[in-house]
DRENPA-3360 file (N, C-alpha, C; in nm, 2 decimals, always signed):
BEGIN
1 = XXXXXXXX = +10.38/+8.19/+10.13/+10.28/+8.23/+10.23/+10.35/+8.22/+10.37 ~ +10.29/+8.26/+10.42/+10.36/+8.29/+10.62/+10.27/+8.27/+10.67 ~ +10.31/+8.21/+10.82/+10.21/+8.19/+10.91/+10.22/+8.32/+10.98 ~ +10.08/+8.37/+11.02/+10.01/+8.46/+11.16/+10.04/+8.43/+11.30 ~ +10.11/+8.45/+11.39/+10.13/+8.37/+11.52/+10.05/+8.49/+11.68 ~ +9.95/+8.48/+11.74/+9.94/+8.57/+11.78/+9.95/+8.55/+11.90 ~ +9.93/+8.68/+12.01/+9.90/+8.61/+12.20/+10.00/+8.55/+12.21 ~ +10.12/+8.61/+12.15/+10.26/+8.54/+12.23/+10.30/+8.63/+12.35;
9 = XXXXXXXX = +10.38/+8.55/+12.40/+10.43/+8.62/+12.53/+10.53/+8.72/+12.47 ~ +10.56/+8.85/+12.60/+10.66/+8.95/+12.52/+10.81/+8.89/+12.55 ~ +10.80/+8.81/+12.61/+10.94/+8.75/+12.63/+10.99/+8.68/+12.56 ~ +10.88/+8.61/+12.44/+10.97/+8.53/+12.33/+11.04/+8.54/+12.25 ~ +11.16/+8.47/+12.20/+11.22/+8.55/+12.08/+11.25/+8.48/+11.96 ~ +11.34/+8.53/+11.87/+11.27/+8.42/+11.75/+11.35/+8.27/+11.75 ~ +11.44/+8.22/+11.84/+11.52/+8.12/+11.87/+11.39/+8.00/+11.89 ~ +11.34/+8.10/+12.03/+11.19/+8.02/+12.07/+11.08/+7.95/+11.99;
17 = XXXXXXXX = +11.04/+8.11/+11.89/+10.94/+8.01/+11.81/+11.00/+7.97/+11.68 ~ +11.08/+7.94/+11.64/+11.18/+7.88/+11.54/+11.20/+7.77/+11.56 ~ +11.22/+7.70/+11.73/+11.23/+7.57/+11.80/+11.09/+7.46/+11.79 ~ +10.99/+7.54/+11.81/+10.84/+7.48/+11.84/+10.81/+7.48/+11.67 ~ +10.80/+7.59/+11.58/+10.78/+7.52/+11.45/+10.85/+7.40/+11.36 ~ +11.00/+7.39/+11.42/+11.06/+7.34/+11.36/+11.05/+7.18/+11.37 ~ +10.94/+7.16/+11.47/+10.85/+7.03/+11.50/+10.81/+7.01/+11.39 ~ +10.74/+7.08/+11.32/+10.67/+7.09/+11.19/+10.71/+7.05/+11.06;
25 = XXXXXXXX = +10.89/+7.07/+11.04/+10.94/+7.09/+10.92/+11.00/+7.19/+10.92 ~ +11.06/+7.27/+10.79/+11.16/+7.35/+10.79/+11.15/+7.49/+10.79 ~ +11.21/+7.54/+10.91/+11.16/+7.66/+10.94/+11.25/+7.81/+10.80 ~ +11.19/+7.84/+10.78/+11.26/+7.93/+10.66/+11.32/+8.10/+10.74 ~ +11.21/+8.14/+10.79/+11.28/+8.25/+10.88/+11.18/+8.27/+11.00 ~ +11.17/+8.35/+11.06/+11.06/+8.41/+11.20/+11.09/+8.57/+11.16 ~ +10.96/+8.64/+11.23/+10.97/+8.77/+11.23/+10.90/+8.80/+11.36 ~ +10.97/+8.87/+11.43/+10.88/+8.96/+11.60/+10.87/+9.09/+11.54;
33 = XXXXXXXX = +10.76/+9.14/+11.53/+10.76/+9.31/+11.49/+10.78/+9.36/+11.67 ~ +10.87/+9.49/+11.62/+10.86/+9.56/+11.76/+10.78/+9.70/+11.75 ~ +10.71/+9.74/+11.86/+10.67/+9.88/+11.89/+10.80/+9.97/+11.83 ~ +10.79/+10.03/+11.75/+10.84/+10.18/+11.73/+10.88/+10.27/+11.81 ~ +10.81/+10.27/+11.94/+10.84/+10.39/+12.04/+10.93/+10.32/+12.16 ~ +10.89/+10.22/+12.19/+10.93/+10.15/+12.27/+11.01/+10.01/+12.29 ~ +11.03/+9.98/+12.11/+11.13/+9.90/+12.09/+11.07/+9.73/+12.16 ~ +10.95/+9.75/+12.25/+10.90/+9.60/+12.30/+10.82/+9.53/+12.19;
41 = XXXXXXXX = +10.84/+9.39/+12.21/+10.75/+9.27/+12.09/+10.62/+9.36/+12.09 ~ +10.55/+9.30/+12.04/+10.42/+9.33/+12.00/+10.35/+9.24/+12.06 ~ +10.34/+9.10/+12.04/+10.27/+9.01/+12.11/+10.24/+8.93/+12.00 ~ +10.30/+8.93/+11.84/+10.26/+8.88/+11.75/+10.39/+8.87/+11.65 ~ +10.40/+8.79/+11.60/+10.47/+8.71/+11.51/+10.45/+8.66/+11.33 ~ +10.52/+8.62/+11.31/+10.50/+8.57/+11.13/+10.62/+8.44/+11.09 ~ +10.59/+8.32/+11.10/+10.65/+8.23/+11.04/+10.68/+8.14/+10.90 ~ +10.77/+8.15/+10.83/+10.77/+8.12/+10.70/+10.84/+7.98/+10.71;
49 = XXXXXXXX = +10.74/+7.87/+10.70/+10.79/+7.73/+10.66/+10.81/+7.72/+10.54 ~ +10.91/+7.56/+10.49/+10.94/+7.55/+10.37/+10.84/+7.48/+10.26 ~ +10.74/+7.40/+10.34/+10.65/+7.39/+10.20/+10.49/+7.46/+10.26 ~ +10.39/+7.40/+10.19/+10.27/+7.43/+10.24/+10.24/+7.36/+10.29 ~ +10.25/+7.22/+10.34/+10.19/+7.10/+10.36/+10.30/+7.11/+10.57 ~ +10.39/+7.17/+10.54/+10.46/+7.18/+10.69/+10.34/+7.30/+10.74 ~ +10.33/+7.44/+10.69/+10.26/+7.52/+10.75/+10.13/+7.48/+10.82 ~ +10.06/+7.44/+10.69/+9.89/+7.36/+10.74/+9.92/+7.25/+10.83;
57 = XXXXXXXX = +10.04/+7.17/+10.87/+10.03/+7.08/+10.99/+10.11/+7.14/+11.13 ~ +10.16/+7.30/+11.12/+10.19/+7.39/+11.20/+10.05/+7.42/+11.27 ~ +10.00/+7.53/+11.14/+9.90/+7.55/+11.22/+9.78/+7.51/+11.29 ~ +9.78/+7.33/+11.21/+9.63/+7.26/+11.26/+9.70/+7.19/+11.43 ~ +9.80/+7.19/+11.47/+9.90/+7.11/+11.56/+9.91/+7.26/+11.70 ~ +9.89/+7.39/+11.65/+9.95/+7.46/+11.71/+9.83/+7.60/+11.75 ~ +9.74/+7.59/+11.68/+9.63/+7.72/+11.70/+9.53/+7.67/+11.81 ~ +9.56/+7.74/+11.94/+9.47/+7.70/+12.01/+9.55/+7.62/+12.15;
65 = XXXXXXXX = +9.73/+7.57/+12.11/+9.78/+7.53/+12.21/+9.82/+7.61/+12.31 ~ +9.85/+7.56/+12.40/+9.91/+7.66/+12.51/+10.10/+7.69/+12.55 ~ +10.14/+7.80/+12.50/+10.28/+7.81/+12.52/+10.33/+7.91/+12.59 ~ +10.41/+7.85/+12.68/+10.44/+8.01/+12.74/+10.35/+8.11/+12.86 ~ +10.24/+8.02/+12.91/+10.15/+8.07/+12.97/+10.07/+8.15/+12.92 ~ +10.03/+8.09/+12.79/+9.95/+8.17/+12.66/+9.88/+8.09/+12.54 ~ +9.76/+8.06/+12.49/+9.70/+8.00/+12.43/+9.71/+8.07/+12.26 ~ +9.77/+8.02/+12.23/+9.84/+8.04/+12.10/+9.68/+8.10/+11.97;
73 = XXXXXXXX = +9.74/+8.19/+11.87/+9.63/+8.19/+11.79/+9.72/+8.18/+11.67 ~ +9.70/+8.08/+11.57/+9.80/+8.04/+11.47/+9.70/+8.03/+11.35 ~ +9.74/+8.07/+11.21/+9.67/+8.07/+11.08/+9.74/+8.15/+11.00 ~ +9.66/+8.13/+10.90/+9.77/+8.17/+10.75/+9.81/+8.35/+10.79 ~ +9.89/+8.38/+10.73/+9.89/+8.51/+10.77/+9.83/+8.61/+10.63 ~ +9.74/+8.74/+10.69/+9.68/+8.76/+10.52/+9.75/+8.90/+10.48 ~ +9.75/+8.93/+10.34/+9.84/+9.02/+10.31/+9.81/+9.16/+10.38 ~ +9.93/+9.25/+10.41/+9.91/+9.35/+10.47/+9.87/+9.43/+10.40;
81 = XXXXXXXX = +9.75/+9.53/+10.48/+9.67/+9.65/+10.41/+9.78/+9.73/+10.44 ~ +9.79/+9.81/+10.32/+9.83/+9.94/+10.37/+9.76/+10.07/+10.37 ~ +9.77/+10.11/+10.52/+9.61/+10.25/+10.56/+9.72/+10.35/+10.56 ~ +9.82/+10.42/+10.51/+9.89/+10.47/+10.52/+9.84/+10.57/+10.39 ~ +9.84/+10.73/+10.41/+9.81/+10.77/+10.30/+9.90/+10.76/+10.18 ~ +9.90/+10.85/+10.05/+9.95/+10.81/+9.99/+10.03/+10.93/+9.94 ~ +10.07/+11.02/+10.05/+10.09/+11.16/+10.06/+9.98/+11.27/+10.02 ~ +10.03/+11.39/+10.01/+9.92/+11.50/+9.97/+9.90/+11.52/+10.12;
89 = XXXXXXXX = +9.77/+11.63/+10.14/+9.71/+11.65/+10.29/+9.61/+11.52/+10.31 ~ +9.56/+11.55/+10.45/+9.48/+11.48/+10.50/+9.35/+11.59/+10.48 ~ +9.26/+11.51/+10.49/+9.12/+11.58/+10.52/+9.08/+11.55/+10.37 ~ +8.95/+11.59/+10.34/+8.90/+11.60/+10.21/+8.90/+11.66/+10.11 ~ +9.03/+11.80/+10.12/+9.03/+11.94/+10.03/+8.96/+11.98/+10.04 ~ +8.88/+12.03/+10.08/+8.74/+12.10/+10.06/+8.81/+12.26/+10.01 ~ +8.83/+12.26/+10.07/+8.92/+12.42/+10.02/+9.04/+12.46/+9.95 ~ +9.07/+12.33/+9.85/+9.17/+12.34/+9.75/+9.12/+12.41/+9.61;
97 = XXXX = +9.15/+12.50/+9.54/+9.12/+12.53/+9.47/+9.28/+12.59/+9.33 ~ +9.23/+12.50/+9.21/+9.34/+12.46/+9.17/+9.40/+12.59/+9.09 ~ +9.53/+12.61/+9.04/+9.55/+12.75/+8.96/+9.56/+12.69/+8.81 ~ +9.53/+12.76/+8.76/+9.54/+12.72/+8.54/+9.58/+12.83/+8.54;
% end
């Protein structure tokens, strides 16, 4: 499981929050997603500690603090949806009509 890290500054990087969890216990990796078009953070993050008992005293120590001139939002992170279709068209076919 991974932590959710959100309301970070765009200036942080993963040295940063690698430093502040590692308060915690053992930091396993960091992730900064970046915008696609623009290559800047996001403003959100994903931390992977080494047990469960480091994470849950991550997040109860850290959701809600203030870092960076930012009030932290920290919790488990939940699995990603994917809204992405699954090819084919978009819309509802209404006007597909199949050949046999």
């Amino acid at each position: 499981m991974s932590i959710y890290v959100g309301n970070l500054s765009y200036d942080v990087k993963e040295d940063d929050l690698s430093q502040v969890f590692a308060e915690y216990g053992t930091v396993k990796r960091v992730q900064l997603p970046t915008d696609r078009e623009t290559g800047r953070m996001r403003g959100f993050g994903f931390v992977e500690m080494g047990t469960d008992a480091e994470e849950t005293a991550a997040i109860e120590a850290l959701d809600g603090a203030e870092w960076m001139d930012r009030d932290l939002k920290v919790n488990k992170a939940k699995p990603r949806e994917d809204n992405r279709s699954s090819g084919g068209s978009r819309g509802n076919n209404r006007n597909f009509s199949p050949r046999y």
